[in-house]
C-alpha positions in Angstrom: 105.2 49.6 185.9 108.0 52.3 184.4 105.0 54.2 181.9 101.2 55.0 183.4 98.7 57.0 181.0 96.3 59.6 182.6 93.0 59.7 180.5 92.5 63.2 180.3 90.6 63.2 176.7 87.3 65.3 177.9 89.9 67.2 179.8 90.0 71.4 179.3 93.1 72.5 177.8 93.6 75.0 180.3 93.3 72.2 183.2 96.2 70.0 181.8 99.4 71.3 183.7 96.9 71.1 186.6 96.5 67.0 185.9 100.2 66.6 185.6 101.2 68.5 188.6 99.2 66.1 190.3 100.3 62.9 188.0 104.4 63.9 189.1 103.3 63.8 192.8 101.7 60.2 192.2 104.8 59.5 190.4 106.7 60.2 193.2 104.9 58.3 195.3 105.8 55.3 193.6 109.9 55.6 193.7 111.4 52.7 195.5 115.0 52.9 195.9 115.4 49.9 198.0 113.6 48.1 195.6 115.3 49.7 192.3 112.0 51.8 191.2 114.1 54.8 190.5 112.2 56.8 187.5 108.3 56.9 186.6 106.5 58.0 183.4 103.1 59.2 183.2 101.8 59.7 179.6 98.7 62.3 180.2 96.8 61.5 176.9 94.8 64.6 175.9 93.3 62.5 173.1 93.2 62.7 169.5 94.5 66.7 167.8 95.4 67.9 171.1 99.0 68.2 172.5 99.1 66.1 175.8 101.9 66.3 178.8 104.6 63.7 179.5 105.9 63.6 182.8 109.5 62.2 183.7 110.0 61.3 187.4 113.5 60.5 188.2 115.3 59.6 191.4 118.1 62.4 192.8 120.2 59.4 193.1 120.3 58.8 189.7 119.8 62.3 188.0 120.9 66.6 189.0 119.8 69.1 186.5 122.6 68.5 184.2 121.3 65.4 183.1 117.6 66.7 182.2 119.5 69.0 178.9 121.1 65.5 178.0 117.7 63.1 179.0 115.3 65.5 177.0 116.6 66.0 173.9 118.0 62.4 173.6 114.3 61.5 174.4 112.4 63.3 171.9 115.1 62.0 168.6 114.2 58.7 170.0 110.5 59.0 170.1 110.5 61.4 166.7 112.4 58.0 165.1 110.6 55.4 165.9 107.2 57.6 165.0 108.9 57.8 161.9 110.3 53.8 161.8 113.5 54.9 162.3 116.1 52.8 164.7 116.8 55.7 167.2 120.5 56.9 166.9 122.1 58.4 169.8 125.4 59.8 170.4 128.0 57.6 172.7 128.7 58.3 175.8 132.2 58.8 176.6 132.4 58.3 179.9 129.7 56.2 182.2 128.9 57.3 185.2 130.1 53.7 186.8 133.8 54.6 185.3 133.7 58.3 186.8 133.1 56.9 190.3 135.4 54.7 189.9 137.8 57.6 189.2 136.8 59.4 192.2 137.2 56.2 194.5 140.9 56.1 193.4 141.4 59.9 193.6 140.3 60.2 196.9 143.0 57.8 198.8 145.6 59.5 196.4 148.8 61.6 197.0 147.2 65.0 195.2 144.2 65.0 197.1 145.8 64.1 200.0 147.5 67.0 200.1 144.4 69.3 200.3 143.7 67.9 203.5 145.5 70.7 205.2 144.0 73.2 203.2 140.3 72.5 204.5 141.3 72.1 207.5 142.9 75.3 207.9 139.8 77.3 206.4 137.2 75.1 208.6 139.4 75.6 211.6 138.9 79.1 212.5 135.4 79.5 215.4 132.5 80.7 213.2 129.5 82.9 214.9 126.4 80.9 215.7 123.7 82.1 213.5 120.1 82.1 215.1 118.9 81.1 217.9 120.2 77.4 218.5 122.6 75.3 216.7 120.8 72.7 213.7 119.3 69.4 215.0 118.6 66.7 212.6 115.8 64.9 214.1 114.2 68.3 214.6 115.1 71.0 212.1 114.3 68.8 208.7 112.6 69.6 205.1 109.1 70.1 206.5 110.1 72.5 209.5 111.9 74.7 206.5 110.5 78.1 205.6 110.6 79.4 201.9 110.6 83.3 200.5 112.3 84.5 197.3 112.4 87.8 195.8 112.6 88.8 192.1 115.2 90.7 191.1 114.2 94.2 189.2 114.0 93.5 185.5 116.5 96.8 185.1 118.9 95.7 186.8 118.9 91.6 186.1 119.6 92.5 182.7 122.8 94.0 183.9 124.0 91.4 186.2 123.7 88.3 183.6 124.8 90.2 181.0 127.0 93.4 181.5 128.7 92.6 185.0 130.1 89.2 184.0 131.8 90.2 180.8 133.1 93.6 182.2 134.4 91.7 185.4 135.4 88.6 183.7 133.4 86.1 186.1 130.5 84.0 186.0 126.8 85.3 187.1 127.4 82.8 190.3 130.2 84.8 191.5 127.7 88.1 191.2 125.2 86.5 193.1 127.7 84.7 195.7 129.6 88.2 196.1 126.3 90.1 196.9 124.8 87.4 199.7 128.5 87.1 201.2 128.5 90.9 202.0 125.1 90.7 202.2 125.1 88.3 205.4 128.1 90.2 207.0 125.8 93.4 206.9 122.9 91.6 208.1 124.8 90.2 211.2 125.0 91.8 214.0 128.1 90.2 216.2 130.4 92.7 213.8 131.9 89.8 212.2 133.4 90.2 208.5 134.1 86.6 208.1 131.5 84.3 206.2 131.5 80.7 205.8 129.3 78.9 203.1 128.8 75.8 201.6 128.8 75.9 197.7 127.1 73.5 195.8 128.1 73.0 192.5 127.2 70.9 189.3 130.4 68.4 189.8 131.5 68.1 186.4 134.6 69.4 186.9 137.2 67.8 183.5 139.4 65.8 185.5 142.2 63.8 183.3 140.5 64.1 180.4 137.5 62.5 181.1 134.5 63.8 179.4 131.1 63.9 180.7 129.6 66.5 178.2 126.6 63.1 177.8 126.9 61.3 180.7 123.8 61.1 183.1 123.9 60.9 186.7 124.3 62.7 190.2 127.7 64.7 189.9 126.7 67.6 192.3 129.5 68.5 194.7 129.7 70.7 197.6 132.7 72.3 199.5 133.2 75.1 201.8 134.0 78.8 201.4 135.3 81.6 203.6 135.4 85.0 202.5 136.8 87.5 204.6 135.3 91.4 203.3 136.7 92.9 206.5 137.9 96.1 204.1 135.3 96.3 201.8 132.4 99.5 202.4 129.0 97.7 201.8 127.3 101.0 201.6 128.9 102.3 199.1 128.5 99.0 197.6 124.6 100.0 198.3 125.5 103.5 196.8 126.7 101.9 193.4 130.3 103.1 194.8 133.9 101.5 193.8 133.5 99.3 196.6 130.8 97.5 194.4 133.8 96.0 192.4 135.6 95.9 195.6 133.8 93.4 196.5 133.2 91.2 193.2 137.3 90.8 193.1 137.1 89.9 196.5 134.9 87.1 196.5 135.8 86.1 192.8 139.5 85.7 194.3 138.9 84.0 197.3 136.5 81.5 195.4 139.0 80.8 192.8 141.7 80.2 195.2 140.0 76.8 196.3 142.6 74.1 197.2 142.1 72.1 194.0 139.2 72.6 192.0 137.1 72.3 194.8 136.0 68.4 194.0 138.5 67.4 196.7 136.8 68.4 199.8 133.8 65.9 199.3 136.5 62.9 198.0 138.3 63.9 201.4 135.4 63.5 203.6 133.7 60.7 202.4 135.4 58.2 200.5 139.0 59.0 201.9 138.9 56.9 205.4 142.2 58.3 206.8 141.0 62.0 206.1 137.3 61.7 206.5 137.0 61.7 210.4 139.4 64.5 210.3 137.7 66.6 208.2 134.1 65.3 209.9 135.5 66.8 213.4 135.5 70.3 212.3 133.0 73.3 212.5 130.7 73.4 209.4 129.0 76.0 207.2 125.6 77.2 208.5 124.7 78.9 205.1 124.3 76.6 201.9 124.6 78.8 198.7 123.1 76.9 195.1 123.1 78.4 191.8 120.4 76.3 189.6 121.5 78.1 186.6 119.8 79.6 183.4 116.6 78.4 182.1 114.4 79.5 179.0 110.8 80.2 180.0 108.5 77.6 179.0 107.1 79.8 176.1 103.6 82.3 175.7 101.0 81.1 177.8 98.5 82.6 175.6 99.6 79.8 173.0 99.0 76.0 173.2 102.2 74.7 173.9 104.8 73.0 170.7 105.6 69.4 170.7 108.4 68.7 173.1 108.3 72.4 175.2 108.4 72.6 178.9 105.3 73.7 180.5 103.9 74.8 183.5 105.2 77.2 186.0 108.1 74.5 187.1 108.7 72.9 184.2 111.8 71.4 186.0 110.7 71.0 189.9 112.1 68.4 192.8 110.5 67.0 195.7 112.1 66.4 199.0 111.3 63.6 202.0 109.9 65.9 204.4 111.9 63.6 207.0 115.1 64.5 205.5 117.3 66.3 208.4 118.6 70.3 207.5 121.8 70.5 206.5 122.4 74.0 207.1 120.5 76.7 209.4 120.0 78.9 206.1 119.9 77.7 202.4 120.1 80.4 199.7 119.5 79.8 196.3 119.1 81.4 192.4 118.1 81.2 189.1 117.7 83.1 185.9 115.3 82.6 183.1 114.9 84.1 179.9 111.9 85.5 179.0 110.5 87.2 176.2 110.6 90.4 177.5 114.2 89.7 178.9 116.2 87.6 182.0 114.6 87.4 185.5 116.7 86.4 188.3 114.5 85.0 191.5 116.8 84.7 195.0 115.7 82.3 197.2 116.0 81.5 201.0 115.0 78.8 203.1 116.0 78.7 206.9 115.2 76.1 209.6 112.1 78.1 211.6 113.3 77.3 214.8 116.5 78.7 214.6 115.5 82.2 212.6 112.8 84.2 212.4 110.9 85.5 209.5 111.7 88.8 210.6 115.4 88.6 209.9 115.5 86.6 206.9 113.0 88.9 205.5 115.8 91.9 206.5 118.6 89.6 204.5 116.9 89.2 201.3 116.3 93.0 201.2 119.8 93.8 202.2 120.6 91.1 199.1 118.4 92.7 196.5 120.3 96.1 197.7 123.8 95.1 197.4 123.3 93.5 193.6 121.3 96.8 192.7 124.1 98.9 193.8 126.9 96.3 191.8 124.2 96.8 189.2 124.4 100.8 189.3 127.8 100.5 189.4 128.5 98.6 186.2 127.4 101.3 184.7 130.6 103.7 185.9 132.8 103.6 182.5 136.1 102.5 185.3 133.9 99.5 186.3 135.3 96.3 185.4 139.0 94.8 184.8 140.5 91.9 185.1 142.5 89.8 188.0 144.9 87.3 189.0 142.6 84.1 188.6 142.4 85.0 184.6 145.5 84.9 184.0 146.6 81.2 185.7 150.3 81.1 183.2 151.0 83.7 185.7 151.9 83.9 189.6 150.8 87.5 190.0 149.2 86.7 193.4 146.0 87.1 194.9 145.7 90.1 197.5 147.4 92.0 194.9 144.5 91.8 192.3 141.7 91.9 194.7 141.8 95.7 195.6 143.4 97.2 192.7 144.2 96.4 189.4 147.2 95.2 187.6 145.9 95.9 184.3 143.2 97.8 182.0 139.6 97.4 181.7 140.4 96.3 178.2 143.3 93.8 178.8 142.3 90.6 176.8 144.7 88.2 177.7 148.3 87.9 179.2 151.3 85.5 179.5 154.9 85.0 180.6 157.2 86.7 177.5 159.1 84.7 174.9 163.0 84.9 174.2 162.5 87.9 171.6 159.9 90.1 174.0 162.6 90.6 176.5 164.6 91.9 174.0 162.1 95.0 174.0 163.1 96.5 177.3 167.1 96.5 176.0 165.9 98.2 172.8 163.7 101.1 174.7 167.2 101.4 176.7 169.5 101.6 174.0 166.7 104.2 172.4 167.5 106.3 175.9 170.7 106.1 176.0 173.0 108.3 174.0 176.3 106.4 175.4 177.7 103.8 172.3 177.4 100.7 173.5 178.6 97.7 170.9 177.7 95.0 172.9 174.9 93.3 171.1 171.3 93.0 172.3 170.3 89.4 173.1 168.0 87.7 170.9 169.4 88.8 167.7 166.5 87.7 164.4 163.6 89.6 164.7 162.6 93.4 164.2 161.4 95.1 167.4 161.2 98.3 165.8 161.6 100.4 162.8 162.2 104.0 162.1 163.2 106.0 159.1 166.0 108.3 160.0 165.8 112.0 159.3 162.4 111.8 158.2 159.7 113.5 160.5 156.8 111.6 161.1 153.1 113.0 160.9 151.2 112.8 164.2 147.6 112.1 163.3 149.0 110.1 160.1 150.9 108.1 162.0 148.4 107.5 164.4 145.8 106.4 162.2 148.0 103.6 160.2 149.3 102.7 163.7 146.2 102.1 165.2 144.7 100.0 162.7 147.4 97.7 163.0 148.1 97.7 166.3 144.4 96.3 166.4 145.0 93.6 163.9 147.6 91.8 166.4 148.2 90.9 170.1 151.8 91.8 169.8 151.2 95.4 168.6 148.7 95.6 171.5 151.2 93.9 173.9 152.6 96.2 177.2 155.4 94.7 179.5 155.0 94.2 183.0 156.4 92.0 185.7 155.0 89.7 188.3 157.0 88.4 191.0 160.1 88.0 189.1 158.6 86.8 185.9 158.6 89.0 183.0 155.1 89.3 181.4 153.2 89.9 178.0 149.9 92.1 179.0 147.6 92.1 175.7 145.2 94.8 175.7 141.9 95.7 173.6 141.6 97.7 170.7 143.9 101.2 171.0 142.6 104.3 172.8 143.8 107.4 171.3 147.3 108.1 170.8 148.9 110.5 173.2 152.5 112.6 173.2 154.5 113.8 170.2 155.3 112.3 167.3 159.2 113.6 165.7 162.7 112.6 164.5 164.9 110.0 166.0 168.5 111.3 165.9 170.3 108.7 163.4 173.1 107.3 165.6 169.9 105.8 167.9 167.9 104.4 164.5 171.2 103.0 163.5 172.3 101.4 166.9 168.9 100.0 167.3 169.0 98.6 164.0 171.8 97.2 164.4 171.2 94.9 167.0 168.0 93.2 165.3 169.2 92.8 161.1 167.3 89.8 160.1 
């Protein structure tokens, strides 16, 4: 039977989360893969005037956490309809899940992917430093011989990281968490190595040749390794709030982004790829798991009865594993935010196999993880925090070491881009501007203005900068500077205007008239 009810009429209100905790562990109880019994619903029916809980119990197989924003709303438009006598209305799904594996089946035996196989074998080849006390066995070291502890982030500084660190650093709150438990685990080990591998989970849903899965439900999760290397990177003055904070952000934001692929590869590679598969199945894998659930909204004021249709309960949105099911790494570290009414919370979480590590030292790595993202929080607040690098600006091949360690552009740069026909005129006009010697050759890409002066009539300094600045802020050209990136001329569009520095004065009129001559419309 798909739908059960749980009479809980004479039920308290307060003890109704308490009957459907226990209804989604009957629930479970009851999935059958081998037989097709992949989801359960248990209707807990407060009675008459009183909001009751609905339960939804669905097979990993089938379902990730993606699918639960698509499953819940669809579910309540269908239920509000029909109350109402309504034929339920949906919106189509573009792409079924059937087609997308499909998809993946053909990618993983073609020439593109193919050609990652080197990659990942490159960055699994290199000997990694046991962790612990023994190596993982599956038929010991499984789900009910793991040990749980999280932490919660200070509310003072969580606010900071989801918010303020992302946007000034121009990366996702994964890549703050993932930066701060990569240097975090090369402080906490004690072989001196600088060198961490991890295994990154991910929600899958990567846009690959235009197929849109925006609606589609299923298991898309994927995993693929990660090695980070913060050999020159000070972790205490990451502790301190130092430079080194951002240091180490860049670091691990480039070495992420420089994947082979988008990442999807490695698992097409190793599993459904049966040339590549034993290859990639022979090498050394990642002891340390890293997951980033996501952001959540609180399930609203337990002082009030819940609305129709609000999650409830202290995991609205849980999972249950076999406690059979083998380890797959030695330590599995985890996080999610959720919004609350008095602002985010951020929870870290680690689990580790208990007869490889010892409470002790995970206990010392989740401290020294809560230290280095309160020091990356401190020092977001340094007015030079932030800036941009190479992986925002993929049009350009501006490398990665280059970017990681300093910067190739403003805190405030928006945007950039390889130059058009008439921007690399700019550089011959500036020259021509220098250069007192007549030249009559003309400048190239004649059609277009690239400046205009009046000659013989001074110019007012704060004037001048005041109508310049509000249009320079009106358009990307006007806030455009030049710069070049391995032989490729490029556009670097910065923020709005700082002040304007130097002296304002004359041009001499043989320059304004050379200049102009060069760009008549």
């Amino acid at each position: 039977m798909l739908v059960t009810r749980a009479n809980a009429t004479y039920a308290s209100a307060d003890s109704l989360d308490g009957i459907a905790r226990e209804a989604a562990r009957g629930a479970v109880e009851r999935l059958d893969p081998a037989a097709g019994v992949m989801a359960q619903v248990v209707w807990v029916d407060a009675g008459p005037g009183r909001t009751g809980r609905l339960v939804l119990v669905v097979h990993h197989l089938v379902v990730d956490g993606v699918s639960w924003r698509i499953l819940v709303p669809d579910l309540r438009l269908a239920c509000e309809a029909v109350a109402a006598g309504r034929e339920p209305v949906l919106d189509p799904v573009a792409t079924s899940f059937r087609r997308w594996a499909g998809h993946l089946a053909e990618q993983a035996t073609g020439v593109s992917r193919a050609g990652e196989t080197e990659d990942w074998t490159r960055l699994l080849s290199r000997p990694e430093p046991r962790i612990g006390a023994a190596a993982l066995e599956p038929a010991r070291d499984t789900a009910e011989a793991m040990r749980h502890r999280s932490w919660t982030v200070p509310a003072r500084h969580a606010v900071t990281l989801v918010g303020r660190t992302p946007a000034l650093f121009h990366c996702g709150v994964h890549e703050v968490l993932l930066s701060t438990l990569a240097g975090a685990v090369t402080r906490w080990r004690e072989d001196g190595s600088t060198g961490v591998l991890v295994d990154v989970e991910g929600h899958g849903r990567e846009s690959v040749e235009g197929l849109d899965l925006s609606r589609t439900v299923g298991w898309f999760t994927r995993t693929h390794p990660l090695r980070f290397e913060l050999g020159g990177v000070d972790l205490d003055d990451v502790q301190a709030g130092g430079p080194a904070a951002g240091v180490l952000l860049k670091a691990v934001k480039e070495q992420a982004r420089a994947v082979p692929g988008d990442g999807l590869g490695y698992g097409l590679l190793r599993h459904l790829n049966p040339e590549t598969g034993p290859v990639l199945a022979a090498l050394p894998s990642a002891q340390i798991g890293f997951n980033y659930l996501g952001r959540f909204s609180a399930s609203g004021d337990p002082e009030l009865p819940p609305a129709a249709w609000q999650m409830t309960g202290d995991t609205a949105i849980g999972g249950s594993v076999g406690p059979d099911l083998p380890a797959q790494h030695v330590l599995e570290a985890g996080a999610v935010v959720v919004d609350t009414a008095e602002g985010p919370t951020i929870t870290v979480m680690l689990s580790w196999a208990d007869r490889i590590l010892g409470d002790a030292a995970v206990e010392r790595l989740g401290r020294a993880w809560l230290d280095l993202l309160g020091g990356l929080a401190a020092h977001t607040a340094d007015p030079a925090a932030g800036g941009h690098t190479s992986s925002d600006f993929p049009l350009l091949d501006l490398g990665r070491t280059r970017s990681t360690h300093s910067k190739p552009n403003s805190a405030t740069t928006s945007s950039s881009h390889p130059t058009a026909c008439p921007d690399r005129s700019i550089p011959y006009v500036l020259e021509a501007m220098r250069s007192e010697e007549r030249s009559d050759d003309p400048i190239p890409c004649r059609g277009r203005v690239a400046a205009v002066a009046v000659a013989g009539r001074p110019a007012v300094p704060c004037r001048l900068r005041r109508r310049g600045t509000r249009r320079l802020r009106g358009t990307a050209p006007g806030r455009s500077g030049r710069t070049a990136g391995r032989g490729q001329a490029a556009s670097v569009v910065g923020g709005a205007p700082g002040p304007a520095r130097g002296a304002a004065g004359r041009l001499p009129p043989a320059q304004v008239g050379r200049v102009g001559a060069g760009h008549r419309t």
